[in-house]
Backbone as ProteinMPNN parsed JSONL, in Angstrom:
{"seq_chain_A": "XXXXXXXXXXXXXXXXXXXXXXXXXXXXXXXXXXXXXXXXXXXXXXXXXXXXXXXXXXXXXXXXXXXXXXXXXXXXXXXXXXXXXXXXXXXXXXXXXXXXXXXXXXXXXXXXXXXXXXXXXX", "coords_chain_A": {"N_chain_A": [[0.821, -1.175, 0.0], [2.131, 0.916, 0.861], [4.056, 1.694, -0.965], [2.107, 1.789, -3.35], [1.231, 4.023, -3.096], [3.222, 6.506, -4.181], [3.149, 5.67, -6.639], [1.136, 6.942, -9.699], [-0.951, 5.475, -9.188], [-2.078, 6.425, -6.474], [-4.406, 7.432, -5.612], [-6.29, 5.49, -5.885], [-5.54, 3.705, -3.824], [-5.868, 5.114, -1.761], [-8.339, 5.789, -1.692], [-9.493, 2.921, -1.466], [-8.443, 2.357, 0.623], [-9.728, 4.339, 2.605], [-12.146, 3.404, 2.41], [-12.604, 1.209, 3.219], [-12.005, 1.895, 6.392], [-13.937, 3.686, 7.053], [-16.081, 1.243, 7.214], [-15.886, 0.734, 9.603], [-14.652, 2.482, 11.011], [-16.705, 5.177, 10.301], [-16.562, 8.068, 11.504], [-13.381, 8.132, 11.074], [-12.612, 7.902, 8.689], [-12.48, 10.329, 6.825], [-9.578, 11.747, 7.993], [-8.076, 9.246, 7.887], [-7.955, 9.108, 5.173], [-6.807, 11.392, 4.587], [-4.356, 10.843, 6.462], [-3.233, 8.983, 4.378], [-2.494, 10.995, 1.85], [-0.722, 12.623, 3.717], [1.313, 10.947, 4.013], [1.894, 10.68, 1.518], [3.13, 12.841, 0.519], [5.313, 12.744, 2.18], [6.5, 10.461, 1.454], [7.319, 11.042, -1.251], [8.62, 13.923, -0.877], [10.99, 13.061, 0.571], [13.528, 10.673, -0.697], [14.784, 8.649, 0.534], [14.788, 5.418, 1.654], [14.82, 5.099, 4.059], [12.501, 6.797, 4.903], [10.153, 5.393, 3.801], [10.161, 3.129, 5.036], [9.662, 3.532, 7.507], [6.771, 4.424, 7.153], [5.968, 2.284, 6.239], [5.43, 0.616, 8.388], [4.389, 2.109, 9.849], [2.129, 2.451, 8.88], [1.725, -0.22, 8.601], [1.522, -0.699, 11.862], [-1.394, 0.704, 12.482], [-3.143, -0.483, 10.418], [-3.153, -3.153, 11.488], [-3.996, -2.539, 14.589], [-7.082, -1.729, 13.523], [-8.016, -4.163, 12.627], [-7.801, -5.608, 14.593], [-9.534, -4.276, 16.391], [-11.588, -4.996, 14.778], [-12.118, -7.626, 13.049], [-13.257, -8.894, 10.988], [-12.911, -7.621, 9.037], [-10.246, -8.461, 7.98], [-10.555, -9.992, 5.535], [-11.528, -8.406, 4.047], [-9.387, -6.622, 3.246], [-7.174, -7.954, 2.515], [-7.983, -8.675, 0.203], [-8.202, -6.138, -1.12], [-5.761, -5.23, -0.763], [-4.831, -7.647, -2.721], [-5.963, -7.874, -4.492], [-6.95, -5.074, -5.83], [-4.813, -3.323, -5.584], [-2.106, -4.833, -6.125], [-2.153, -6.072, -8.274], [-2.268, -3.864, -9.983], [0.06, -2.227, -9.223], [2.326, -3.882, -10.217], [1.886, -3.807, -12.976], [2.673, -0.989, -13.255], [5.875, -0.786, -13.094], [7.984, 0.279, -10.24], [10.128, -0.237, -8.897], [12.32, -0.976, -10.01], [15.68, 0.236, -10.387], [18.494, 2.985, -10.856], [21.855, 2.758, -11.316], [24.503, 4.761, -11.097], [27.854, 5.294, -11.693], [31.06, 7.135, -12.212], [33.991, 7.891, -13.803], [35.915, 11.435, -13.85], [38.442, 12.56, -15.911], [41.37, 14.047, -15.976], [40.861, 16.302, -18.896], [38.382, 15.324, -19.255], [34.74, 14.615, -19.497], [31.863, 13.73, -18.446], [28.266, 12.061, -18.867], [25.2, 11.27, -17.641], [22.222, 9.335, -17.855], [19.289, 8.472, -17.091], [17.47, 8.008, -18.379], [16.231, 9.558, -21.525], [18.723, 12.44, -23.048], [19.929, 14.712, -24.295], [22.624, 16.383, -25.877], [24.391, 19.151, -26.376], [26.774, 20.517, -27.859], [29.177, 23.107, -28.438]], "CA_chain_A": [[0.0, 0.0, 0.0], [2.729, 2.191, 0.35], [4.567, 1.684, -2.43], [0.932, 2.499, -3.866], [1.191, 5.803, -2.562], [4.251, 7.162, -5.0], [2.78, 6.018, -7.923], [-0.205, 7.262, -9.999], [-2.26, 4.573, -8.006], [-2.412, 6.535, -4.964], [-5.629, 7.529, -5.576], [-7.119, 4.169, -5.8], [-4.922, 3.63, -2.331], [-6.29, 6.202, -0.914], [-10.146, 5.033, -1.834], [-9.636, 1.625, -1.311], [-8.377, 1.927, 2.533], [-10.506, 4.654, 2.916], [-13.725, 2.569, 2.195], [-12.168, -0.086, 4.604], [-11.85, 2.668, 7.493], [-15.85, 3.378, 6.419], [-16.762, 0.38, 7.159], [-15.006, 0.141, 10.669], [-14.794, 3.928, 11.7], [-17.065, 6.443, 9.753], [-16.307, 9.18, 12.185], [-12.384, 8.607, 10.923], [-12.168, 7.775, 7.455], [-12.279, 11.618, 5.729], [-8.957, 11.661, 8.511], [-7.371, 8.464, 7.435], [-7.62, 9.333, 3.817], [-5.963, 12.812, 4.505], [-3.455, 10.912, 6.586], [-2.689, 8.676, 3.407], [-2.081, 12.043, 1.504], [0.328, 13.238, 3.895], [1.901, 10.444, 3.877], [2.256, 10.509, -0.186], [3.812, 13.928, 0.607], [6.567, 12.9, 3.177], [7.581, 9.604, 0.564], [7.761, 11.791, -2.358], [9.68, 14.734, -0.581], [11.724, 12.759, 1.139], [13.195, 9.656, -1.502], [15.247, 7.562, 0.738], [14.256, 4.456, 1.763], [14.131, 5.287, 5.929], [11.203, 7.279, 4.914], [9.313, 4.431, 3.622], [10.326, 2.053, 6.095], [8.743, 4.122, 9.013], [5.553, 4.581, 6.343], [5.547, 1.09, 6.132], [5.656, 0.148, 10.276], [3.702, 3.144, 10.455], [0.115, 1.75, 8.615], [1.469, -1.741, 9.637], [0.375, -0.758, 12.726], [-3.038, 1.006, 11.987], [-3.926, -2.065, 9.948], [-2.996, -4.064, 12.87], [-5.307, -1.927, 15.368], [-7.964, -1.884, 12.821], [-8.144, -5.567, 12.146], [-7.551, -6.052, 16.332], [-11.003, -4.144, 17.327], [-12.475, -4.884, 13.469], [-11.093, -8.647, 12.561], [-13.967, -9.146, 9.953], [-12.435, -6.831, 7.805], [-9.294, -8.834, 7.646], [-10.637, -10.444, 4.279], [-11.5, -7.306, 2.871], [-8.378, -5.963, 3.158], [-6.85, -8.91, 2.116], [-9.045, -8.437, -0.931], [-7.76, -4.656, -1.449], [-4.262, -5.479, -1.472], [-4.175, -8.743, -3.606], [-6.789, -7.558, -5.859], [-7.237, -3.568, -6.009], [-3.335, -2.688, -5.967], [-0.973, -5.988, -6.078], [-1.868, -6.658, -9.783], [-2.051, -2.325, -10.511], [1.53, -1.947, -9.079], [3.084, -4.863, -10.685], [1.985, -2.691, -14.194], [3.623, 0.364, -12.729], [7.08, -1.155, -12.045], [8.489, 1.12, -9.501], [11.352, -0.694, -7.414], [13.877, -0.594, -10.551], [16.89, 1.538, -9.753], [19.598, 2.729, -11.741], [23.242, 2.951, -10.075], [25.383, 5.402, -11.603], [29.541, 5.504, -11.243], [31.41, 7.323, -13.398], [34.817, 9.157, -13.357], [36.331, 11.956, -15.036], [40.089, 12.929, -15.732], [41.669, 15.534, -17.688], [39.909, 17.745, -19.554], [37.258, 14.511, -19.157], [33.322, 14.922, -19.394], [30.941, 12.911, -17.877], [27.533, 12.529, -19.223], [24.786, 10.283, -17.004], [21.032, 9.888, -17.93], [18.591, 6.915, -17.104], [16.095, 7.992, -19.834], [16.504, 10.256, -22.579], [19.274, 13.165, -23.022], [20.487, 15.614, -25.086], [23.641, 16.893, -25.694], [24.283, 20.109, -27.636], [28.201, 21.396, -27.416], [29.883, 23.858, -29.515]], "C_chain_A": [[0.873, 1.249, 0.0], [3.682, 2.409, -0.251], [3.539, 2.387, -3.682], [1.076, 4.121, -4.044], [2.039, 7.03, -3.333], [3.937, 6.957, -6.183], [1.492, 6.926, -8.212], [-1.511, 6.583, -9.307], [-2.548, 5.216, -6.85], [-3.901, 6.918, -4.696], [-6.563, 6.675, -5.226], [-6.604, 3.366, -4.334], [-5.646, 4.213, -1.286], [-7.812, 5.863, -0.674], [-10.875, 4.281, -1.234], [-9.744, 1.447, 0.301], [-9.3, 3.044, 3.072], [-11.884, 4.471, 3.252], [-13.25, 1.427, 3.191], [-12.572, 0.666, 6.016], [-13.231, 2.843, 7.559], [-16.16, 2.947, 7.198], [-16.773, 0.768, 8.68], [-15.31, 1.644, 11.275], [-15.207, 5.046, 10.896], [-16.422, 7.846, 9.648], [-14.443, 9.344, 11.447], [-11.697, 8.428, 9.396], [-11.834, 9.136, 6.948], [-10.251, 11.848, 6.695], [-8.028, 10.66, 7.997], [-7.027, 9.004, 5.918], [-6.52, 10.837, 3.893], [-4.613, 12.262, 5.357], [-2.393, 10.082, 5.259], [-2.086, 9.746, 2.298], [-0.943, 12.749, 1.835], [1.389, 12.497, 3.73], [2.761, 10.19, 2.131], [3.311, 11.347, -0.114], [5.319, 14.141, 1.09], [7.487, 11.43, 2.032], [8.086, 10.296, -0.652], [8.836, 12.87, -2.128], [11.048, 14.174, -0.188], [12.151, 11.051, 0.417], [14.332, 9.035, -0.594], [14.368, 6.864, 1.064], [13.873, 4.398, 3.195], [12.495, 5.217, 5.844], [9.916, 5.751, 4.507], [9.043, 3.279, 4.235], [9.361, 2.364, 7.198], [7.322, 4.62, 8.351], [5.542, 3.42, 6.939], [5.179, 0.326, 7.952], [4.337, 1.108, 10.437], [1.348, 2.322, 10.387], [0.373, 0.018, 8.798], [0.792, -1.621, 11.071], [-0.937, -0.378, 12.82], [-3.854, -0.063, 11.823], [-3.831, -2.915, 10.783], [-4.349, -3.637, 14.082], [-6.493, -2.021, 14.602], [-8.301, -3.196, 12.774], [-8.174, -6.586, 13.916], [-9.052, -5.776, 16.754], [-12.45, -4.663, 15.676], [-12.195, -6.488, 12.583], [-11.934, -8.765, 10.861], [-13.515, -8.574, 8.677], [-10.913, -7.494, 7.017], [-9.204, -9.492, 6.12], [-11.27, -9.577, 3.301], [-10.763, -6.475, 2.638], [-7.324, -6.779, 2.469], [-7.071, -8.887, 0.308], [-8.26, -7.095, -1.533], [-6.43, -4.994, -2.056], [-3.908, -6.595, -2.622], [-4.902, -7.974, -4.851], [-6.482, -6.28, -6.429], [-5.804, -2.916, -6.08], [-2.003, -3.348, -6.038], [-0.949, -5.908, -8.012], [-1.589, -4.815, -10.348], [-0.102, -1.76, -10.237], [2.813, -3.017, -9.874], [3.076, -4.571, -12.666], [2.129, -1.61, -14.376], [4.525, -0.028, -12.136], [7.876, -0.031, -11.767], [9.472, 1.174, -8.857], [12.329, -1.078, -8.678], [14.79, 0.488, -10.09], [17.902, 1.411, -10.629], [21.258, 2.929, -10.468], [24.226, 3.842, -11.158], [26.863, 5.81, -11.116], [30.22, 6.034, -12.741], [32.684, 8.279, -12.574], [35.696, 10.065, -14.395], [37.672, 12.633, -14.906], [40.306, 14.0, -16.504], [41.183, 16.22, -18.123], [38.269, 16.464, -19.923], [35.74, 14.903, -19.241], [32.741, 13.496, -19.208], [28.97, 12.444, -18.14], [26.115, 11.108, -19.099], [23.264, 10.352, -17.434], [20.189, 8.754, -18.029], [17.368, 7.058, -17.773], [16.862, 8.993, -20.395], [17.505, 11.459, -22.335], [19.827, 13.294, -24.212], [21.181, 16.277, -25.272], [23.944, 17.494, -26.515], [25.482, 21.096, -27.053], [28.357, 22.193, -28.42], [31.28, 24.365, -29.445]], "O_chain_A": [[0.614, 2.306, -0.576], [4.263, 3.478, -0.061], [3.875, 3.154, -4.585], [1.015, 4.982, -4.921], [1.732, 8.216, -3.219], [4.265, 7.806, -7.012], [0.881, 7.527, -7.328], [-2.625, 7.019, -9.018], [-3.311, 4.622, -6.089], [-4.46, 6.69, -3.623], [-7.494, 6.908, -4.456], [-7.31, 2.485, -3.844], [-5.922, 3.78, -0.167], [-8.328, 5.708, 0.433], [-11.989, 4.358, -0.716], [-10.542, 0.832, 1.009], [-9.769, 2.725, 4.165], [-12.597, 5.085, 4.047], [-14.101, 0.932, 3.93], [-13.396, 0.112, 6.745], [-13.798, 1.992, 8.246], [-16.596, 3.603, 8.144], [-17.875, 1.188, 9.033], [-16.278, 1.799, 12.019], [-14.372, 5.92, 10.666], [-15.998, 8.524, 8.713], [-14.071, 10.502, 11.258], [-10.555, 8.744, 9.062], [-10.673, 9.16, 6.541], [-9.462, 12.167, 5.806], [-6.994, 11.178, 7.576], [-5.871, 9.277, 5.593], [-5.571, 11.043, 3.137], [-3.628, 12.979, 5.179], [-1.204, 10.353, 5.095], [-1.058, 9.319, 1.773], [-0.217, 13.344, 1.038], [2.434, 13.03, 3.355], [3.839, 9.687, 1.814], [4.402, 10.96, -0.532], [6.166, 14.985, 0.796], [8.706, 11.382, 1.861], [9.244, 10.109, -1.026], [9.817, 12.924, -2.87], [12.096, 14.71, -0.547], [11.404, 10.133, 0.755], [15.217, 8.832, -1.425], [13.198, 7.231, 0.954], [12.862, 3.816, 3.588], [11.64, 4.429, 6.248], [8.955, 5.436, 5.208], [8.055, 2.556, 4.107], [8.491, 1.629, 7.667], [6.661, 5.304, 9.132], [5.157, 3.351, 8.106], [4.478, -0.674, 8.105], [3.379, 0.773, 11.133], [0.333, 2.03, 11.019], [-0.502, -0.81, 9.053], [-0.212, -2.244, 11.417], [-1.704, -1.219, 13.289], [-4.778, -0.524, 12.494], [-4.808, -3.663, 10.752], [-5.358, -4.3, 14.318], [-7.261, -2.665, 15.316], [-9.505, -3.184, 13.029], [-8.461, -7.75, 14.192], [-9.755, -6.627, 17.299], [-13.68, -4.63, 15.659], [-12.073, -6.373, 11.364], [-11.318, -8.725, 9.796], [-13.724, -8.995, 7.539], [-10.519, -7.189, 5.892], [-8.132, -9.565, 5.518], [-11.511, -9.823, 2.119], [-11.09, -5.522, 1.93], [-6.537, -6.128, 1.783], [-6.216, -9.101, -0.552], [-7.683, -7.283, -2.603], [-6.052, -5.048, -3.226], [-2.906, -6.494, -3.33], [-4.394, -7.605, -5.91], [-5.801, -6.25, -7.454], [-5.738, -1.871, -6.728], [-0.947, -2.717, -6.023], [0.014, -5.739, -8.761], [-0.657, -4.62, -11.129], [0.645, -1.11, -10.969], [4.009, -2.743, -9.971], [3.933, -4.975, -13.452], [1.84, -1.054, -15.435], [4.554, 0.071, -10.91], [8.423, 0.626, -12.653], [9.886, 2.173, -8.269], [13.353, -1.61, -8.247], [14.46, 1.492, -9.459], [18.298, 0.365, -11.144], [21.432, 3.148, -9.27], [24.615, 3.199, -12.133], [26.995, 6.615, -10.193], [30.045, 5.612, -13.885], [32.666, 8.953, -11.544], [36.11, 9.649, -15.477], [37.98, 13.22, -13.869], [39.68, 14.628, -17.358], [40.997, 17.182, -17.379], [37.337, 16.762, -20.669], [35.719, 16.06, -18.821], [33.105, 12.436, -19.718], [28.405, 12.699, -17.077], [25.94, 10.247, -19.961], [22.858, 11.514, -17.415], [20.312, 8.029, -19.016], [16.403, 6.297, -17.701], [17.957, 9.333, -19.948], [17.314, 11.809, -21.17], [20.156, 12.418, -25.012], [20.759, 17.373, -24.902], [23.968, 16.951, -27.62], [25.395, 22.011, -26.235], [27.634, 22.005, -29.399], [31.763, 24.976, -30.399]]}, "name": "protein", "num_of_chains": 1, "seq": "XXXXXXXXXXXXXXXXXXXXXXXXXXXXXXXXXXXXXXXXXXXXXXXXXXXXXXXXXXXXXXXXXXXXXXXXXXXXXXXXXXXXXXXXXXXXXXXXXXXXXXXXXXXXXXXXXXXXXXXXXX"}
């Protein structure tokens, strides 16, 4: 789910566990969904991997409390993730990475670009 959250899917992230929270806590869903938002905000600003770690612990526990006073829901959440954003993220591959090393000597140039570039000297 929060891997969800950085792509274009977050929307449907955001929906999906929101309509879960619904079910379970009316009063805190418009809340949950706005904390999934901030949370979009703090993985996107912030692109190491900490950040997503302490995302990830973070609605591990939620979903944990939720599923503790709410168990019934455990197979509609179950449901969310396999169905509603397992197969959507797996056609938004996101966890490639490029690694770039390069060094330059002498009057050397260096010239790094993991999609398209354009190079126009004179």
């Amino acid at each position: 789910m929060v891997t969800a959250l950085t792509t274009d899917l977050w929307q449907r992230a955001q929906t999906s566990i929101g309509t879960l929270w619904r079910r379970a806590y009316p009063e805190r869903a418009d809340t949950v969904e706005a904390e999934l938002t901030e949370t979009r905000a703090l993985l996107l600003a912030t692109p190491e991997n900490d950040m997503a770690e302490v995302s990830i612990q973070e609605w591990r526990l939620r979903f944990h409390r939720l599923l503790t006073t709410h168990p019934g829901l455990a197979e509609e959440l179950r449901r969310v993730l396999a169905e509603d954003l397992a197969p959507a993220l797996s056609a938004h591959p996101r966890g490639t990475s490029t690694v770039f090393n390069a060094t330059a000597s002498g009057h050397g140039r260096v010239y790094q670009s993991a999609r398209n570039q354009t190079i126009n000297e004179r």
